[in-house]
N, C-alpha and C positions, 0 to 999 in steps of 0.2 A: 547605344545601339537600339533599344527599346523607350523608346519616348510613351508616357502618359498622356492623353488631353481631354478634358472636361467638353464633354458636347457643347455645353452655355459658349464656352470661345467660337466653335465654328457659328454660332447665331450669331453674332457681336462683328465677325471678322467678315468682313466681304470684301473676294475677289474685285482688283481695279487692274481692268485689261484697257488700254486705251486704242480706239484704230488706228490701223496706223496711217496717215496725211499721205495724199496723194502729190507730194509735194514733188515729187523726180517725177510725175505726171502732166504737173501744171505748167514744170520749166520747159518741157519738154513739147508741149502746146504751143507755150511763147515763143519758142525759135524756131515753129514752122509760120507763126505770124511773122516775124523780124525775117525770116527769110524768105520771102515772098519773092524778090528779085534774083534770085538767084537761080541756075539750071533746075532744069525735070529732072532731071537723074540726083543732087543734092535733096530735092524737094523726096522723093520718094526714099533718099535713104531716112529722110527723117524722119517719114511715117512711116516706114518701116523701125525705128528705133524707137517712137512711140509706142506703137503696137504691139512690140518685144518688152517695152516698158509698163506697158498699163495689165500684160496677161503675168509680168513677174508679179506689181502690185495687187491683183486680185486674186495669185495663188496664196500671198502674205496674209493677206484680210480671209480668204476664207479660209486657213490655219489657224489664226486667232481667232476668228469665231468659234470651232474647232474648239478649242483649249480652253474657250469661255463656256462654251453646252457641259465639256466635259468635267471643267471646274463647277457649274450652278447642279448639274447632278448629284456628283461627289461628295458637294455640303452638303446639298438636302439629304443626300442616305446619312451620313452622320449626322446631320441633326435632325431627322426624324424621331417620333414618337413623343414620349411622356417620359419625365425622372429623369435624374443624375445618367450619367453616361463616361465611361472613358473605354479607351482604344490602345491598341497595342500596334507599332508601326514596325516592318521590317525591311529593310532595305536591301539588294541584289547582295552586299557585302553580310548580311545576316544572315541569310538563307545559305551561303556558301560556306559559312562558317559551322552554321547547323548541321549541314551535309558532310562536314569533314569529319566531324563527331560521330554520323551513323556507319560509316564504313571504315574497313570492308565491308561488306556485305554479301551470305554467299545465297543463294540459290540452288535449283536443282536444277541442272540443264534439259532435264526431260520438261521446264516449265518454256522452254523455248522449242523446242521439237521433240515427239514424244516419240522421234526415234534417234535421241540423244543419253546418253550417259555418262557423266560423271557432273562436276558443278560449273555453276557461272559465281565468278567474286568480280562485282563491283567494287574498284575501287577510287571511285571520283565521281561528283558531279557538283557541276563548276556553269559559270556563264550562264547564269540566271536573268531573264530581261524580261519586262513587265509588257503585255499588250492589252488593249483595249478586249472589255468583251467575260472581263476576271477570268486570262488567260496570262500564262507567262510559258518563256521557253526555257531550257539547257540543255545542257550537253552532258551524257554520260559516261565515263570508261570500263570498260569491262572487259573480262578475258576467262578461259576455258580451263578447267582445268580435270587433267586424265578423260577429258573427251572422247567417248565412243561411240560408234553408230551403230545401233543394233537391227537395221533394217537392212533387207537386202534389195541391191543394185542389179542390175549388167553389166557383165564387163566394161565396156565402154566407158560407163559411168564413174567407177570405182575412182579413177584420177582426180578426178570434182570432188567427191566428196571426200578424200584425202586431201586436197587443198581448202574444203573448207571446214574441217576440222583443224588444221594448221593455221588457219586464217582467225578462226575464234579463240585458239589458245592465243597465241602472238598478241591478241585484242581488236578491242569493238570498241568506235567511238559513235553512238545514238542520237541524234536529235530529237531531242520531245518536245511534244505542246503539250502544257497540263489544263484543263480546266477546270476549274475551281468551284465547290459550294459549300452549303452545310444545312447541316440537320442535327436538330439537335444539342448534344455538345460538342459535335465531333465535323471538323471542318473535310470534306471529301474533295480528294485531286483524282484524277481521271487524268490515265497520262496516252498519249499519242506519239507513235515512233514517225515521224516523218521522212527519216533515212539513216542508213547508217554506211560505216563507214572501214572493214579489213585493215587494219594495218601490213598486214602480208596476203599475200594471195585476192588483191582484191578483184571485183570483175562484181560487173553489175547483175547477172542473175545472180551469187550466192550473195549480194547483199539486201538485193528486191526481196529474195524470200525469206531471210534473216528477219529485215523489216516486218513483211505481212508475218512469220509465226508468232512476232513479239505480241504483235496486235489482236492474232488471234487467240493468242494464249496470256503469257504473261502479264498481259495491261488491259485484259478484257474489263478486268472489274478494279473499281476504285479504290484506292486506299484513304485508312479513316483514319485522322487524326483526333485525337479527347485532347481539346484545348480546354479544359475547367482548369483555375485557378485554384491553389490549394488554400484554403483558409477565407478565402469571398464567396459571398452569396451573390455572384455573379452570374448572366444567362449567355450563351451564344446570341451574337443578336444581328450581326452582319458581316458580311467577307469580302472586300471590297481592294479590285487591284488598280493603282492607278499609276500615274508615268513612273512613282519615282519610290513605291512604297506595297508592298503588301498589306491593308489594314484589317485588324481583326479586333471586330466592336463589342461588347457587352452591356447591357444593360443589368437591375436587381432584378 
């Protein structure tokens, strides 16, 4: 699950992307020359299958360029600086494995609206995927428990927020973007609810403001992770998310 690798390999090992041949291009040229005597109407399907042909092949080429910027990055943050170096890799399958160890987990529900009482228990989060930018998403479950409102309503109101206390015990499924750094020894995620989701009572005001309380409340500020290593005189030295890996670099 956790791979070692010696910086010296990523200098030694270079990326070989090849472009890719505009070969379904070329053929595709040749039989509007070969077909010269044939109808207008044959003649423009074929430039028209051209056309369709050559915008597939230059979304292909500038994907692989793409993958090529993003791989000659990649090495050089790994193999920057001076000295020995190795790296710690995790993959969407580590990270969820990790996550199943931390929870439950409960919370104060007044950390989601502080006109909320009783707790939030987390218990999942799952569907980890890497983006560009040292950002990644999941998904998190959660649900209420002895949930009170201590604020007061109008009448009118009172049915809403009895369905979205009903709504939050039943559970809550979150989407985050987390983004990623560090300082130090301690690697910082900064998480972002981009929506959520009522398993009972769902309806898109009580999930809109669900959403913005988490943002303005519970996920305002980062959490810190102490990645040091117990027994190396090792440094925090880079945090780097790429397609297929979470990497976390150290240097002496």
């Amino acid at each position: 699950m956790i791979r070692f690798a010696i910086s010296a390999c990523f200098s030694r090992r270079q990326a070989r992307f090849a472009r890719l041949p505009p070969l379904a291009l070329i053929t595709a040229s040749l039989s509007l020359l070969l077909g010269g005597c044939c109808c207008k109407g044959s003649v423009e399907d074929r430039v028209n299958a051209a056309q369709r042909e050559n915008a597939r092949l230059k979304f292909e080429v500038d994907a692989t360029e793409k993958a090529n910027a993003g791989l000659r990055d990649y090495t050089a943050e790994l193999g920057g600086g001076t000295g020995p170096a190795f790296a710690l890799y995790y993959s969407e399958n580590d990270l969820t494995t990790f996550a199943r160890k931390a929870v439950p987990y409960r919370i104060p529900a007044k950390s989601l609206n502080s006109q909320l009482k009783g707790t939030i228990v987390v218990d999942r989060v799952y569907d980890f995927a890497f983006l560009p930018g040292n950002r990644m998403t999941c998904k998190m479950d959660m649900r209420g428990q002895n949930i009170e409102f201590t604020g007061s309503v109008p009448d009118f109101a009172k049915g809403q927020v009895k369905d979205f206390i009903e709504g939050v015990e039943a559970g809550v499924i979150a989407d985050l973007v987390i983004s990623l750094s560090y300082s130090g020894s301690k690697v910082k995620a900064l998480a972002e609810c981009t929506g959520t989701k009522l398993k009972k009572n769902s309806s898109s005001s009580n999930e809109g403001r669900l959403k913005d309380e988490m943002n303005k409340r519970a996920l305002k500020d980062p959490v810190n992770f102490d990645v040091r290593i117990a027994g190396y005189a090792a440094n925090l030295d880079r945090v780097v998310v790429t397609g297929n890996h979470l990497v976390i670099g150290y240097r002496p």
